[in-house]
ROGUZA-471886 format. One record per residue (C-alpha): residue number from 1; x, y, z. Coordinates in Angstrom, 3 decimals. Each point is the difference from the previous one (the first is absolute). Example, Ala and Ser with C-alpha at 12.3 -4.5 7.8 and 13.67 -1.06 7.14 Angstrom:
<recs>
rec i->1, u->12.300, v->-4.500, w->7.800
rec i->2, u->1.370, v->3.440, w->-0.660
</recs>
This chain:
<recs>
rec i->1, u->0.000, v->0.000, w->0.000
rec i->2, u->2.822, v->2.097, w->0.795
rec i->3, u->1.331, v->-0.235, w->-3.945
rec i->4, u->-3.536, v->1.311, w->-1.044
rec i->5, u->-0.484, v->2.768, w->2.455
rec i->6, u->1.368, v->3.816, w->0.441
rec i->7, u->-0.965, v->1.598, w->3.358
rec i->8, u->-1.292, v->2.907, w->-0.839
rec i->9, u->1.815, v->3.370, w->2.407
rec i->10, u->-2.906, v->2.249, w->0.406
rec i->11, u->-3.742, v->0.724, w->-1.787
rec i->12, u->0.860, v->4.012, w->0.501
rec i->13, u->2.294, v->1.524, w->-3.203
rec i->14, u->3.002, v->1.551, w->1.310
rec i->15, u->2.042, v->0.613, w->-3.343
rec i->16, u->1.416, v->-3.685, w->0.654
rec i->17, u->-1.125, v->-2.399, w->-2.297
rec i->18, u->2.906, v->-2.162, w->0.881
rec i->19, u->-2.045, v->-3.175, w->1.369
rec i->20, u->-2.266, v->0.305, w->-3.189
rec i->21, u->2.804, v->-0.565, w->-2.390
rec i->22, u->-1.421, v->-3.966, w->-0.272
rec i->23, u->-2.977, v->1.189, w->-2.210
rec i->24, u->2.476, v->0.931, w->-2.744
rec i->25, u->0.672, v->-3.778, w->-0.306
rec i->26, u->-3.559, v->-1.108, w->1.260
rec i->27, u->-1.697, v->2.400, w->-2.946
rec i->28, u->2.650, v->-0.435, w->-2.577
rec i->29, u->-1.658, v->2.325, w->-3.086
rec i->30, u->-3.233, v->-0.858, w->0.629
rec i->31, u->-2.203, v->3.074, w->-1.071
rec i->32, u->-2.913, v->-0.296, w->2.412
rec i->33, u->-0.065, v->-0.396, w->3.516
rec i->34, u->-2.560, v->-0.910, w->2.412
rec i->35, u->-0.024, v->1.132, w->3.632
rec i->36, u->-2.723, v->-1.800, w->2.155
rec i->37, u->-1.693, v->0.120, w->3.525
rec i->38, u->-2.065, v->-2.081, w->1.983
rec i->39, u->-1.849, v->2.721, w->1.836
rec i->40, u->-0.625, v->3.571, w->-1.533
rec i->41, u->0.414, v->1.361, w->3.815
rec i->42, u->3.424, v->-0.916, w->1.076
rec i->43, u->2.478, v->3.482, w->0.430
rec i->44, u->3.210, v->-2.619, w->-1.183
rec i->45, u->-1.492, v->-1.169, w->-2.890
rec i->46, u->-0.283, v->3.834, w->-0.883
rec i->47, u->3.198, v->1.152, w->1.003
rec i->48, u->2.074, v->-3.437, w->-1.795
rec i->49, u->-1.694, v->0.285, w->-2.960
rec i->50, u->0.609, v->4.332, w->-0.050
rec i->51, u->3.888, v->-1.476, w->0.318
rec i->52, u->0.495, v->-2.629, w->-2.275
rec i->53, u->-1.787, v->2.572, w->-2.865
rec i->54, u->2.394, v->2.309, w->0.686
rec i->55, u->2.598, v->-2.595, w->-0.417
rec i->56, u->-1.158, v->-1.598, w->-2.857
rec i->57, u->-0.518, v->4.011, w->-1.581
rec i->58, u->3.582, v->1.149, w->0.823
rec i->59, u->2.041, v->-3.224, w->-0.433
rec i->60, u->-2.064, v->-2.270, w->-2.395
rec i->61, u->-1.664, v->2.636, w->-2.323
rec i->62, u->-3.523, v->-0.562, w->0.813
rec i->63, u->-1.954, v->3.215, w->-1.203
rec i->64, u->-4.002, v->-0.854, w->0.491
rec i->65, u->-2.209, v->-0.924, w->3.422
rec i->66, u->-2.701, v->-1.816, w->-0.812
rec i->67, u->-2.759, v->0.572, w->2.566
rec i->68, u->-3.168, v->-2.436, w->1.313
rec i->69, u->-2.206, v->2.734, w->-0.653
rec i->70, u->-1.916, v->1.464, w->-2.883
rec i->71, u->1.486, v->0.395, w->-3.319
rec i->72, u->-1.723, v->3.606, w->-1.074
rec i->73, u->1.023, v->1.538, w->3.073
rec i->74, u->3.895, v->-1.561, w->-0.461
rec i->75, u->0.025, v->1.365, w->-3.143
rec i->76, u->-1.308, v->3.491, w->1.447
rec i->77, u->2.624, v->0.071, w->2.783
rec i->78, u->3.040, v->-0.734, w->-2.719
rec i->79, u->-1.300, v->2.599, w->-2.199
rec i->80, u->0.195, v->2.447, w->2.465
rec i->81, u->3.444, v->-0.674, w->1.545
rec i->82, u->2.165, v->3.182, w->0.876
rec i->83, u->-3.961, v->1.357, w->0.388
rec i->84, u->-1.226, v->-1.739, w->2.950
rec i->85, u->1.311, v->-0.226, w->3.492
rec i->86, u->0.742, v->-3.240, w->1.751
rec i->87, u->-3.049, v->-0.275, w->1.774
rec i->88, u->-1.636, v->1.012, w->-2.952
rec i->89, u->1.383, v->-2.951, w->-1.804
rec i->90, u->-0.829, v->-2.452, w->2.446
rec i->91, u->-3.588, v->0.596, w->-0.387
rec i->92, u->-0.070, v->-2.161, w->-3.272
rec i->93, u->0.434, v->-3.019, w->2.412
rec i->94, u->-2.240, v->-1.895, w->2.213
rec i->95, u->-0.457, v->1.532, w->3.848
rec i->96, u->1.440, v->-3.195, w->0.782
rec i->97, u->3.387, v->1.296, w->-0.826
rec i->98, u->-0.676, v->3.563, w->1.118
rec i->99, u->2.829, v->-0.269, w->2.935
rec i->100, u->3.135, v->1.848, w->0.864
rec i->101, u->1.744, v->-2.969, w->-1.410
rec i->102, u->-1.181, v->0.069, w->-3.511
rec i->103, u->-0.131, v->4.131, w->-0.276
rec i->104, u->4.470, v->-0.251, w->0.327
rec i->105, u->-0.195, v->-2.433, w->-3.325
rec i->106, u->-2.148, v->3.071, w->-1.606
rec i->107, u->2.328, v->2.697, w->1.092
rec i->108, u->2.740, v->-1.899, w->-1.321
rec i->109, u->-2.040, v->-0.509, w->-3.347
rec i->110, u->-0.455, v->3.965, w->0.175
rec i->111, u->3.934, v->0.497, w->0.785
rec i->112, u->0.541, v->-1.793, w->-3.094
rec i->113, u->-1.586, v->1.882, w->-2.613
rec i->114, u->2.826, v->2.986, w->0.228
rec i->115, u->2.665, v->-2.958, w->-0.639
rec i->116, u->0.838, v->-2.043, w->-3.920
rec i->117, u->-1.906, v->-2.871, w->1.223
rec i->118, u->-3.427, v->0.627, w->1.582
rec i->119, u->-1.541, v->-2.358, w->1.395
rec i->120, u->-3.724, v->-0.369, w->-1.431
rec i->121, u->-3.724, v->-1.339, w->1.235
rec i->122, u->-2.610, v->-2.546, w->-1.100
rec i->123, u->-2.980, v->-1.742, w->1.354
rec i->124, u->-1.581, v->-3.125, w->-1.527
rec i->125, u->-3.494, v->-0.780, w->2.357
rec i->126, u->-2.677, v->0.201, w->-1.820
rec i->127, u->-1.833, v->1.337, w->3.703
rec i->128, u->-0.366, v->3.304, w->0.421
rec i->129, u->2.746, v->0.926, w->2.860
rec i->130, u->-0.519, v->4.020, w->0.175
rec i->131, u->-3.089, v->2.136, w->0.390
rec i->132, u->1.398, v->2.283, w->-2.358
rec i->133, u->-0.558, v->-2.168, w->-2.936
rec i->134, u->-3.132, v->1.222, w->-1.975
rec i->135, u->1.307, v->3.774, w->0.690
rec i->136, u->3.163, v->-0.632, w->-1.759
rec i->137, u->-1.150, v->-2.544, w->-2.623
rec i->138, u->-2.778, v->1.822, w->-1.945
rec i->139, u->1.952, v->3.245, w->-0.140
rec i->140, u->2.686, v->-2.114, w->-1.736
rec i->141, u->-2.315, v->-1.423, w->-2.273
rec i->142, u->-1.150, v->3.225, w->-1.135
rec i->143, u->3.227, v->1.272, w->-0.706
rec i->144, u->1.341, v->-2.422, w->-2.473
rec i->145, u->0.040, v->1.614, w->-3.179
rec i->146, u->-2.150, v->-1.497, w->-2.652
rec i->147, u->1.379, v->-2.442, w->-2.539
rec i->148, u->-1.247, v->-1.918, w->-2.501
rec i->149, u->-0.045, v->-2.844, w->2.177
rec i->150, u->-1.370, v->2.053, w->3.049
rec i->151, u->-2.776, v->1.461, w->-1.446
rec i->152, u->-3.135, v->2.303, w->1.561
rec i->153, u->-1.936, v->-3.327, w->-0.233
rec i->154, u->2.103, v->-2.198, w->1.668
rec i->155, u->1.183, v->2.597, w->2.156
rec i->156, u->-3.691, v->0.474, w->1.333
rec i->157, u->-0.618, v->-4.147, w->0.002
rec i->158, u->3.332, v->-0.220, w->2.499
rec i->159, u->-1.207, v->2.787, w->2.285
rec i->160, u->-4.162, v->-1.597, w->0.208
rec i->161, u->1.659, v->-3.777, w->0.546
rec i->162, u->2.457, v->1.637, w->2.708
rec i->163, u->-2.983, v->1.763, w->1.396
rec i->164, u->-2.078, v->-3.773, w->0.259
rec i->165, u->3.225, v->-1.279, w->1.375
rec i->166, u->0.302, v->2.572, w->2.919
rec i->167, u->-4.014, v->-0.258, w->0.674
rec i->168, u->0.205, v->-3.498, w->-0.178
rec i->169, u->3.100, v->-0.137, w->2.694
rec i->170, u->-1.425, v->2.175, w->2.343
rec i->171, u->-3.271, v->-1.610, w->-0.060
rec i->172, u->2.608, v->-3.468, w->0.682
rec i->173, u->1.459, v->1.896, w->2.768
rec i->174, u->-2.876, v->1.383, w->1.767
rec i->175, u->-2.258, v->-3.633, w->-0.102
rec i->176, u->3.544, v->-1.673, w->1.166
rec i->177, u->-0.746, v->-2.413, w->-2.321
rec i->178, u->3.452, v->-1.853, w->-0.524
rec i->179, u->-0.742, v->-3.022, w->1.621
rec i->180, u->-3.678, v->0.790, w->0.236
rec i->181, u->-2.382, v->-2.136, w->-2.055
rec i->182, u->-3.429, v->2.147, w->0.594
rec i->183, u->-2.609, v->1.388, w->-2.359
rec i->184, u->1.575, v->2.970, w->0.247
rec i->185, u->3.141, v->-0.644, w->-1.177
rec i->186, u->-1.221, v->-2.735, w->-2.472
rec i->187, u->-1.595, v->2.920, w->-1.831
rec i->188, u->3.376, v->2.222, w->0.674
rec i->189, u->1.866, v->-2.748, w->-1.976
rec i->190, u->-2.763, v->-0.537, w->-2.640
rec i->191, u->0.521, v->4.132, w->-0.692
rec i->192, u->3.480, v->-0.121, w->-0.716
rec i->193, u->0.200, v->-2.736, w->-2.453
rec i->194, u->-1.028, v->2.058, w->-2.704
rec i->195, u->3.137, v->2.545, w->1.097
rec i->196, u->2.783, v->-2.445, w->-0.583
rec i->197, u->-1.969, v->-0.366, w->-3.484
rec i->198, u->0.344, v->3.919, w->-0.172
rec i->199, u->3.582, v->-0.099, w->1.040
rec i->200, u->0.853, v->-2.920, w->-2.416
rec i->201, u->-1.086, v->2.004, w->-2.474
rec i->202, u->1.864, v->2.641, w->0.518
rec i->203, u->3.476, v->-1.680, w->0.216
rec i->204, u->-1.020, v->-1.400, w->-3.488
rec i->205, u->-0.344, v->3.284, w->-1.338
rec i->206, u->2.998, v->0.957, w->2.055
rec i->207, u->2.391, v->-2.763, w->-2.031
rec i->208, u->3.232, v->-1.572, w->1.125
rec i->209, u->1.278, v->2.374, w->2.982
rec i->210, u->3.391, v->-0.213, w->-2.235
rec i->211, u->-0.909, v->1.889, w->-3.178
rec i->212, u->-1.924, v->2.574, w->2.189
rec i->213, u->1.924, v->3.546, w->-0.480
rec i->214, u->0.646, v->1.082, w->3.140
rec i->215, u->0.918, v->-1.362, w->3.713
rec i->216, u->-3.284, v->1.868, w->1.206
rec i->217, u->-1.836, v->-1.821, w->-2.306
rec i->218, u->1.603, v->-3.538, w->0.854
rec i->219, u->-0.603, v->1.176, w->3.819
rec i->220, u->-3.674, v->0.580, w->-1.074
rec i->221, u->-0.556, v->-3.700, w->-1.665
rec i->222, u->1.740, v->-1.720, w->2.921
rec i->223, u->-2.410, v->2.237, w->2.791
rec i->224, u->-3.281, v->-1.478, w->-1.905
rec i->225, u->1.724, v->-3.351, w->0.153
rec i->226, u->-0.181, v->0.418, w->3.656
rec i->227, u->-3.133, v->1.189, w->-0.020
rec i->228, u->-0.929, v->-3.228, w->-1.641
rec i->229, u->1.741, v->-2.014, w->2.340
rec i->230, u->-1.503, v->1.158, w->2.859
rec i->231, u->-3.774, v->-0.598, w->-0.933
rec i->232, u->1.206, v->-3.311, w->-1.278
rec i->233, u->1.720, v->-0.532, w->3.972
rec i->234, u->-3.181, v->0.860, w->1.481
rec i->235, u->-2.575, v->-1.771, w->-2.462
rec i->236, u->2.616, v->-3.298, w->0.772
rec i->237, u->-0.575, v->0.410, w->3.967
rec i->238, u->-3.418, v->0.298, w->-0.474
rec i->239, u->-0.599, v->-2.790, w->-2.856
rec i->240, u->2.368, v->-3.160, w->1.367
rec i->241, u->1.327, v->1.631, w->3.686
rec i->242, u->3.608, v->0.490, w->-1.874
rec i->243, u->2.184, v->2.051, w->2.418
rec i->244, u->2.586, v->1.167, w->-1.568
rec i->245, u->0.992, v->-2.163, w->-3.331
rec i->246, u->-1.990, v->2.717, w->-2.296
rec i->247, u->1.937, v->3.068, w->1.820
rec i->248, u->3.133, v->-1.775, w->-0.103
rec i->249, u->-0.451, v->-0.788, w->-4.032
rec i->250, u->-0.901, v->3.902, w->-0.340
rec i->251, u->2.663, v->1.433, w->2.069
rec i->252, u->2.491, v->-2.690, w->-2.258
rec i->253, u->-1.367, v->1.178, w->-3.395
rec i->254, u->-0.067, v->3.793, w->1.578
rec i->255, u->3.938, v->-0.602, w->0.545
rec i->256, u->0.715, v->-1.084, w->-3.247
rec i->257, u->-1.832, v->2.627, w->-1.808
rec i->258, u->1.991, v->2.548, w->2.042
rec i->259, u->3.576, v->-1.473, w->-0.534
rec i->260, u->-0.860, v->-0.633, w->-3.761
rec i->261, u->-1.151, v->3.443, w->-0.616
rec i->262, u->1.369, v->2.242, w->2.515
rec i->263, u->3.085, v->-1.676, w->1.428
rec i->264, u->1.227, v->-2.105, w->-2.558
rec i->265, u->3.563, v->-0.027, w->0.947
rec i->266, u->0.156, v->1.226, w->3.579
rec i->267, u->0.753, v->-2.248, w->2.926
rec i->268, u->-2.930, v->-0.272, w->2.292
rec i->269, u->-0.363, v->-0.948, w->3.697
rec i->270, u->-3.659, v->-1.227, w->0.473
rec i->271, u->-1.293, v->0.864, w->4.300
rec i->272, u->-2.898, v->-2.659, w->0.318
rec i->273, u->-1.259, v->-2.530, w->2.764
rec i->274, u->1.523, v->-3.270, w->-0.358
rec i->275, u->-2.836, v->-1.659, w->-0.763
rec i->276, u->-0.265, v->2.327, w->-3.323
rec i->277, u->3.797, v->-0.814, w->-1.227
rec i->278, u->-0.151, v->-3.750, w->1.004
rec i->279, u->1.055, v->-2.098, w->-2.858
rec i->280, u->-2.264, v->-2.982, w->0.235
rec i->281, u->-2.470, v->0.144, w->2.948
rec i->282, u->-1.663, v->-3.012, w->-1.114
rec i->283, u->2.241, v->-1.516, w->1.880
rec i->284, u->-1.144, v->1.522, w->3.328
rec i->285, u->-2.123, v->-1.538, w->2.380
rec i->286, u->-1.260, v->1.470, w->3.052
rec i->287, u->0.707, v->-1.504, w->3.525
rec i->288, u->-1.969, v->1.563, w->2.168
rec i->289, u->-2.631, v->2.572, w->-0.259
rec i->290, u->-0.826, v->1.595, w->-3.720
rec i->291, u->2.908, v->1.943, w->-1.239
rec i->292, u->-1.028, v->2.540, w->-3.061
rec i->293, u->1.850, v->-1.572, w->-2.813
rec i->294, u->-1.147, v->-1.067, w->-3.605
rec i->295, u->1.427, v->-2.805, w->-2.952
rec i->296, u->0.829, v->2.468, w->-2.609
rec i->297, u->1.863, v->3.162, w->1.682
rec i->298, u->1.777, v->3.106, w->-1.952
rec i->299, u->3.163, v->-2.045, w->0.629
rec i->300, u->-1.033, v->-3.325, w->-1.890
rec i->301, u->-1.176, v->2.173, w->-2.841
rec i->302, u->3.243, v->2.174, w->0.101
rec i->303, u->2.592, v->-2.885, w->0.369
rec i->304, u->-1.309, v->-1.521, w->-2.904
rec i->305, u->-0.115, v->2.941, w->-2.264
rec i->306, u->3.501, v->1.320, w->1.286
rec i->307, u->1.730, v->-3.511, w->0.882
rec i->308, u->3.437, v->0.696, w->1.361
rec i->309, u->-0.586, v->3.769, w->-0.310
rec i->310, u->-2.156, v->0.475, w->3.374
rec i->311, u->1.900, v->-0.773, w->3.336
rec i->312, u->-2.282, v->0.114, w->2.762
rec i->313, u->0.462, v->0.162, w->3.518
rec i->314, u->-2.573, v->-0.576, w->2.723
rec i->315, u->-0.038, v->1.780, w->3.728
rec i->316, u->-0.664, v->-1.715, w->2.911
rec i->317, u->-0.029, v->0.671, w->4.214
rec i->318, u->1.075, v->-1.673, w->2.903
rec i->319, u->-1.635, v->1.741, w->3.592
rec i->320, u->-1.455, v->3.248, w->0.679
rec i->321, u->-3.384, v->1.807, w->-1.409
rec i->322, u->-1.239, v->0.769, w->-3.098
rec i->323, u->-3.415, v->1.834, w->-1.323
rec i->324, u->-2.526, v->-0.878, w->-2.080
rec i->325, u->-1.098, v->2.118, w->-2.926
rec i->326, u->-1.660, v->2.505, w->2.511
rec i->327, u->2.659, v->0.748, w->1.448
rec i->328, u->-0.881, v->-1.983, w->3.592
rec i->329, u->2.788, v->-1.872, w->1.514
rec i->330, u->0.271, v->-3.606, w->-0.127
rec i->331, u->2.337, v->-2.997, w->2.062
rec i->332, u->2.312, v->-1.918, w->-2.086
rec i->333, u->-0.290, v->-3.469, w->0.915
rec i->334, u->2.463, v->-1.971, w->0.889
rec i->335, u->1.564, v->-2.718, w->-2.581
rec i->336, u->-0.654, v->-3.374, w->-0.013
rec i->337, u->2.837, v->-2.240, w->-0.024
rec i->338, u->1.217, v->-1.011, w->-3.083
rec i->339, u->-1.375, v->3.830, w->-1.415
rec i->340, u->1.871, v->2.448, w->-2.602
rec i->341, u->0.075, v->2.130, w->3.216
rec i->342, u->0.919, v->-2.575, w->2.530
rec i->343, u->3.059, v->-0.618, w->-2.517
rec i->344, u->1.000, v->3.495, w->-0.192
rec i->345, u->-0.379, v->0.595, w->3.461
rec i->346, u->2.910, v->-2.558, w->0.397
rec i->347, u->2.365, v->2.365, w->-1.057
rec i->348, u->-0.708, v->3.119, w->2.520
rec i->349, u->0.188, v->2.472, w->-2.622
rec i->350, u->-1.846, v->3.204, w->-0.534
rec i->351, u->-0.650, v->-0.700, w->-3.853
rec i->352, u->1.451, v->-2.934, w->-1.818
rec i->353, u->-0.358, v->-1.171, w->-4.037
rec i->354, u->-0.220, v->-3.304, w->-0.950
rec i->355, u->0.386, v->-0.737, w->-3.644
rec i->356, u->-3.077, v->-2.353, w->-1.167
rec i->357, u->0.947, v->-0.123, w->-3.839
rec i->358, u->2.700, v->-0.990, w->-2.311
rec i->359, u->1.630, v->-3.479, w->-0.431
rec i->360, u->1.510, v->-0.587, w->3.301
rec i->361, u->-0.391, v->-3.499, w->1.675
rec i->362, u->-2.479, v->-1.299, w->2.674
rec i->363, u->2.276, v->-1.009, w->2.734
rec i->364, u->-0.753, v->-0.150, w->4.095
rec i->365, u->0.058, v->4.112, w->0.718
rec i->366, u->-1.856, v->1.098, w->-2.797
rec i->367, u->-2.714, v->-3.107, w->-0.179
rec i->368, u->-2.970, v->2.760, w->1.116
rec i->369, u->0.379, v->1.355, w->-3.719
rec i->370, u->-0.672, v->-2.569, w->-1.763
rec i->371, u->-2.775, v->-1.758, w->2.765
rec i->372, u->-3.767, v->1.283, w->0.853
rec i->373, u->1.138, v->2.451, w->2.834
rec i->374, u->-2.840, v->2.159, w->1.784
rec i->375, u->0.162, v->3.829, w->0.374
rec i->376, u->-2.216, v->2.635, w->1.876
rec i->377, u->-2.401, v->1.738, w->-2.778
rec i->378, u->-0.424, v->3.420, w->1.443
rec i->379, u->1.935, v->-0.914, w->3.542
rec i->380, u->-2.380, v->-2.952, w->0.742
rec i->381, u->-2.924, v->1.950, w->1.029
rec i->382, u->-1.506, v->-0.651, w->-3.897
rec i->383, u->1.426, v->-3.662, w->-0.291
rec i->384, u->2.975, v->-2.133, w->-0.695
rec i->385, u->0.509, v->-1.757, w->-2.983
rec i->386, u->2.892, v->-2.585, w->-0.915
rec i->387, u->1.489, v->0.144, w->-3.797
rec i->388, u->3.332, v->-0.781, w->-1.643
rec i->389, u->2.456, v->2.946, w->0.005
rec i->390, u->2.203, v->-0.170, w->-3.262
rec i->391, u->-3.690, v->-0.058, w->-1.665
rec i->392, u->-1.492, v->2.717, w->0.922
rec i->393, u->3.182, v->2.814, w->0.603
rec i->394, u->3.771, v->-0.065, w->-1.027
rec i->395, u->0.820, v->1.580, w->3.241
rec i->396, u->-1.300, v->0.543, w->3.352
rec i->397, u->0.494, v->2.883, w->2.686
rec i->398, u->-0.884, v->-0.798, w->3.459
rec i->399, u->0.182, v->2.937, w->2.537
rec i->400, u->0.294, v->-0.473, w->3.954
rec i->401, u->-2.413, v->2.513, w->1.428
rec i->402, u->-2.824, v->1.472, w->-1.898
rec i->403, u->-1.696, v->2.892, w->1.620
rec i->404, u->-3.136, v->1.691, w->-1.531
rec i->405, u->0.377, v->3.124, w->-2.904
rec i->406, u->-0.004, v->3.684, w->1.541
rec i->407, u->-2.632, v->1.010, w->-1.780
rec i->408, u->-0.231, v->3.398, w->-1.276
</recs>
């Protein structure tokens, strides 16, 4: 185990970056990088993750950070670097990541727009992560110049389908229908079936995103993609109880779109729950209570459109508290023998990477990799779950004491 780990010195950046120099070797060239988490409310999950981006911007040429969140309001954010302040920035993002933590990886993004090599933004949910969303999308609509492609007509047909969509969301949100199989929301779905019709229609008219003239306009095809994906998340819940499988194929096509079009040749770190960048989660099977995870994540979709150019590296917690996605605290449990985290916890070390992937040999230290090993899903408190390592992640970070996100 000791050949196939690297203690990691501290979760806080301090301008050293010497323990991190294993990634170089670990990554190798690969142009896309996944960072995970098992809980979107622990403060050293923030914190490493801030770290290694700056490491992999500075010393491994990464240039794009990929956000769980939505991809309109991504694209807003990176269009109006230099414009916006930090905090202003951060609002693209889910509250879930509205912490101290997370606002030092946006003022570093901000400190690097004065230098050759700024460092840039994306999302890729097809969710809705700020409030802000309508207010800055239709105004952008409106502004595109006409083209032949982007005529009045279609022009007008974008703006009433968008319209459906954000009636048709809010009347989601207010029944709380996800997960909700009443009359109510039966007729909620039945309403927007005819919008991903509308929407479909207009990304015909739209054409390939690649031939389209301008990035706005590429930015424009991939936000009614979105769009689409989203109705198609919620009409899934409602129709066969799917949790997760449509999002994740939406938020994998979303992705795509956005490095074919818009990042083509950029190196991209992706910030995602593990259970989004998991490579084959078919392969998990829960243990005790009824972790949230799916058959078909981003991940599966992603590894096998990218093969050995996505490296992805899941986050995981030994003792402490974490929070839910309200923000309230939550106990991690403690590990059960034989766990990821009992493992780790062997060591005595604050953070530690193991390496899951490549070709080295199953021998006594480093059986856990290639064995059904359990791990915490959210701490505990949401489940455990047992899968094989070198399956689902090339690498894995275990850190010591998690502590919940100072919120902001």
């Amino acid at each position: 185990m000791t050949q196939n780990s690297f203690p990691i010195r501290s979760v806080i950046y301090d301008e050293d970056f010497s323990d991190l120099q294993f990634l170089k070797s670990e990554i190798g060239n690969r142009p896309i990088v996944q960072l995970g988490e098992s809980s979107h409310g622990t403060r050293e999950f923030n914190q490493v993750k801030t770290r290694i981006i700056k490491f992999l911007h500075q010393e491994m040429d990464f240039e794009v950070v990929a956000f769980e969140s939505g991809f309109f309001e991504g694209y807003h954010a990176d269009q109006n670097l230099g414009t916006f302040s930090p905090s202003g920035l951060q609002n693209f993002i889910f509250g879930v990541w509205s912490t101290n933590e997370v606002l030092e990886l946006f003022r570093y993004v901000d400190e690097t727009q004065s230098t050759s090599r700024p460092l840039r933004l994306a999302g890729f949910d097809v969710q809705i992560s700020s409030p802000a969303f309508y207010n800055q999308l239709f105004p952008f609509i409106a502004n595109l110049p006409d083209t032949a492609i982007l005529t009045p007509e279609l022009r007008s047909s974008i703006t009433q389908n968008l319209n459906q969509y954000r009636a048709n969301q809010n009347d989601h949100a207010n029944a709380q229908c996800f997960g909700n199989r009443s009359q109510e929301c039966s007729d909620i779905i039945e309403a927007s079936r005819p919008i991903i019709g509308g929407l479909t229609s207009d990304l015909n008219a739209l054409g390939d995103p690649a031939n389209l003239s301008s990035r706005d306009m590429r930015a424009l095809y991939i936000t009614i993609s979105a769009a689409r994906g989203q109705i198609r998340n919620n009409a899934a819940n409602f129709d066969t109880g799917d949790n997760g499988n449509t999002r994740d194929a939406g938020m994998a096509r979303t992705f795509e779109l956005l490095r074919e079009n818009l990042f083509p040749n950029e190196k991209t770190v992706i910030w995602a729950h593990n259970r989004h960048i998991a490579h084959e989660e078919s392969a998990t099977q829960a243990v005790q209570g009824n972790p949230f995870f799916f058959t078909r994540p981003m991940g599966f979709a992603l590894k096998n459109e990218y093969q050995d150019d996505i490296f992805s590296i899941g986050l995981y917690m030994l003792r402490g508290q974490t929070a839910n996605n309200f923000g309230q605290p939550l106990s991690v449990l403690a590990p059960r023998n034989d766990s990821l985290e009992a493992i780790a916890y062997s060591r005595r070390l604050a953070a530690l990477y193991f390496s899951t992937g490549g070709d080295q040999p199953q021998v006594a230290g480093n059986s856990f990799i290639f064995e059904r090993t359990q791990a915490h899903y959210w701490g505990g408190e949401f489940g455990t779950y047992s899968m094989i390592p070198k399956d689902q992640f090339d690498g894995l970070i275990v850190i010591d004491q998690s502590s919940v996100p100072q919120y902001r």
